[in-house]
C-alpha positions as CSV (number, residue, x, y, z in Angstrom):
1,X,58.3,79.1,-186.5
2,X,56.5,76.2,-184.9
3,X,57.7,72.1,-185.1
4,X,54.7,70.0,-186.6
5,X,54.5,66.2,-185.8
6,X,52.4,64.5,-188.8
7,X,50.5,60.8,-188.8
8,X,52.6,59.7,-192.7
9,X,50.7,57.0,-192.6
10,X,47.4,58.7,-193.1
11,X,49.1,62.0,-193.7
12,X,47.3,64.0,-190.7
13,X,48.9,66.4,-188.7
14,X,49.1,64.8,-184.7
15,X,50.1,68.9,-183.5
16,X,52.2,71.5,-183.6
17,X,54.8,72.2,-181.1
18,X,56.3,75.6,-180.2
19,X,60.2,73.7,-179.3
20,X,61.6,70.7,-181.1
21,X,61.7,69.5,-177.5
22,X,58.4,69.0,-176.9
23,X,57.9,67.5,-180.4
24,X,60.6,65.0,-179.8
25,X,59.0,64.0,-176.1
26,X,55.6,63.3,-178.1
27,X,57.3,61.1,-180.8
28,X,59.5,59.2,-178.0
29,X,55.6,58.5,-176.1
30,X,54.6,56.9,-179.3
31,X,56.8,55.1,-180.1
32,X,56.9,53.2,-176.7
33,X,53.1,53.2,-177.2
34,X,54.1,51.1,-180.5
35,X,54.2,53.7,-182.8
36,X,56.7,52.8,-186.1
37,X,59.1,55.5,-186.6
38,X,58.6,54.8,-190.4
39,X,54.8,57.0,-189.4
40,X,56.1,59.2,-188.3
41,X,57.6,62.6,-189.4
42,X,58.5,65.7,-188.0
43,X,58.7,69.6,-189.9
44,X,59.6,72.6,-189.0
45,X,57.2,75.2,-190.6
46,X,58.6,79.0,-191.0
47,X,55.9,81.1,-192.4
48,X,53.0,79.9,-189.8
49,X,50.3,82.8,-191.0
50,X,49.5,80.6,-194.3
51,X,46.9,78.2,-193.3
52,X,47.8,74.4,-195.1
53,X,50.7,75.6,-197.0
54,X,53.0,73.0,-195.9
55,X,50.8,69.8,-196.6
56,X,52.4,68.5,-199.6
57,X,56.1,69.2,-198.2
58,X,57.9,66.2,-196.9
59,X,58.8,66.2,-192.9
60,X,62.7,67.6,-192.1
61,X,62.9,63.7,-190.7
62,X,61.3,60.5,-190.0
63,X,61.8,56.9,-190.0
64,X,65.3,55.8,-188.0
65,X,66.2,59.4,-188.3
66,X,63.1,60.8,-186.1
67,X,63.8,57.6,-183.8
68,X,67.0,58.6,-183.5
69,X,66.7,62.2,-182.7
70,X,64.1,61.2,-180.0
71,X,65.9,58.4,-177.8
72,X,67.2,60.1,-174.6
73,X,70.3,62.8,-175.4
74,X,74.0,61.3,-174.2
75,X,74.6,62.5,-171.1
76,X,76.5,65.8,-171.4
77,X,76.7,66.8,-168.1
78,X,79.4,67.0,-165.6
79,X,80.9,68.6,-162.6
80,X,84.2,69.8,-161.6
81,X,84.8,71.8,-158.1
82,X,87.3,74.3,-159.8
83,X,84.8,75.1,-162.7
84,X,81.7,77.3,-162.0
85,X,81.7,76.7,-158.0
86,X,81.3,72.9,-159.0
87,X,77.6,73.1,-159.8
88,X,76.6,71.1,-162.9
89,X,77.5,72.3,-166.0
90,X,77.3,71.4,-170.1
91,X,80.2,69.5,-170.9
92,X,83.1,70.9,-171.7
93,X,81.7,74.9,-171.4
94,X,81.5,76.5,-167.9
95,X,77.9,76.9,-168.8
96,X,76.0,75.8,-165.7
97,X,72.6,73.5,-166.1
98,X,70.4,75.9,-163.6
99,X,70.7,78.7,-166.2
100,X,69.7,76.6,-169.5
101,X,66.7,75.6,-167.2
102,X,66.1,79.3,-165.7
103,X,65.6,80.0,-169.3
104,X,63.3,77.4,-170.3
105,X,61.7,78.6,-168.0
106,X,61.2,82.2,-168.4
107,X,60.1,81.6,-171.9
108,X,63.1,80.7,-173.9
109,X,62.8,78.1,-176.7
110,X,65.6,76.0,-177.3
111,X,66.5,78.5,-180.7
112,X,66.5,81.5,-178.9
113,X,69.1,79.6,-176.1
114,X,71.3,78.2,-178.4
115,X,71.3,81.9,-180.1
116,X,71.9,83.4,-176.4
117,X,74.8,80.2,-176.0
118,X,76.7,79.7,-179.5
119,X,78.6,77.6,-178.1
120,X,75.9,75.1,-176.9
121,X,74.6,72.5,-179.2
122,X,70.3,71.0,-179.5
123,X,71.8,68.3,-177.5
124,X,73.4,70.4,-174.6
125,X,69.6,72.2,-174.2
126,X,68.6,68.2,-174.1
127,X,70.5,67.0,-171.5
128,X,70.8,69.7,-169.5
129,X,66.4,69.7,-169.7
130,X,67.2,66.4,-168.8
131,X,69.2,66.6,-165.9
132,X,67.1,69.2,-164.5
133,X,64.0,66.7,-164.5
134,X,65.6,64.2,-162.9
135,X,68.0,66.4,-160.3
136,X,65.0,69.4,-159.4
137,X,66.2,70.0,-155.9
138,X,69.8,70.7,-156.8
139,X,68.8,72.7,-159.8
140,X,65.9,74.5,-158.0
141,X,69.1,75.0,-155.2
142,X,71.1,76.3,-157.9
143,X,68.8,78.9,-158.9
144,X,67.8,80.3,-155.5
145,X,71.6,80.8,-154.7
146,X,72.0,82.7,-158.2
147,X,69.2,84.7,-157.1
148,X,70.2,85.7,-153.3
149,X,73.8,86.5,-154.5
């Protein structure tokens, strides 16, 4: 199963994607490049050993929708010093951010996490991803400490 960001407009694929997250952070660069949402779409393809099969089926979203889903995820992140040591964690779970990113990156798409983490929603894996990015020596921290003990 693979995301696949198409051109509507002339009805070319742009590329496929192995997460939705990656997908989404190519739609949010064109669209501050001054892409229209309305060109955009974004499918999800299941059976990827049959070459062109999904060329007549519509995207899973575009337009607003695909805009939507692409602006940057609410911030679901928070800290408490009585829940999981204090480190940051998913809103709401004691899920701590270092081990959504530990996944990512041992190979983990966002399915397989929110499989491993039923609890978790897409936009949990977001923000958390998110907060990583903009926090890497505190995660990076995080991680080493989980590893040592």
């Amino acid at each position: 199963m693979h995301w696949e960001l198409w051109a509507l407009n002339s009805g070319n694929l742009i590329r496929d994607y192995d997460s939705e997250v990656e997908a989404l952070a190519t739609v949010r660069d064109l669209l501050a490049d001054g892409w229209n949402a309305d060109d955009l779409g974004l499918g999800l393809e299941f059976d990827e050993n049959d070459e062109g099969d999904d060329e007549s089926l519509p995207p899973v979203v575009h337009g607003a929708e695909l805009a939507a889903r692409a602006a940057d995820p609410p911030v679901r992140i928070e800290k408490h010093p009585d829940v999981v040591g204090g480190l940051a964690r998913i809103h709401q779970t004691r899920v701590p951010v270092w081990i959504v990113e530990q996944a990512r990156r041992l190979g983990m798409s966002e399915t397989e996490i929110l499989s491993a983490f039923p609890t978790l929603h897409i936009e949990d894996v977001l923000s958390a991803w998110s907060y990583a990015q903009e926090h890497a020596d505190e995660i990076e921290h995080d991680i080493l400490l989980n590893e040592a003990a």
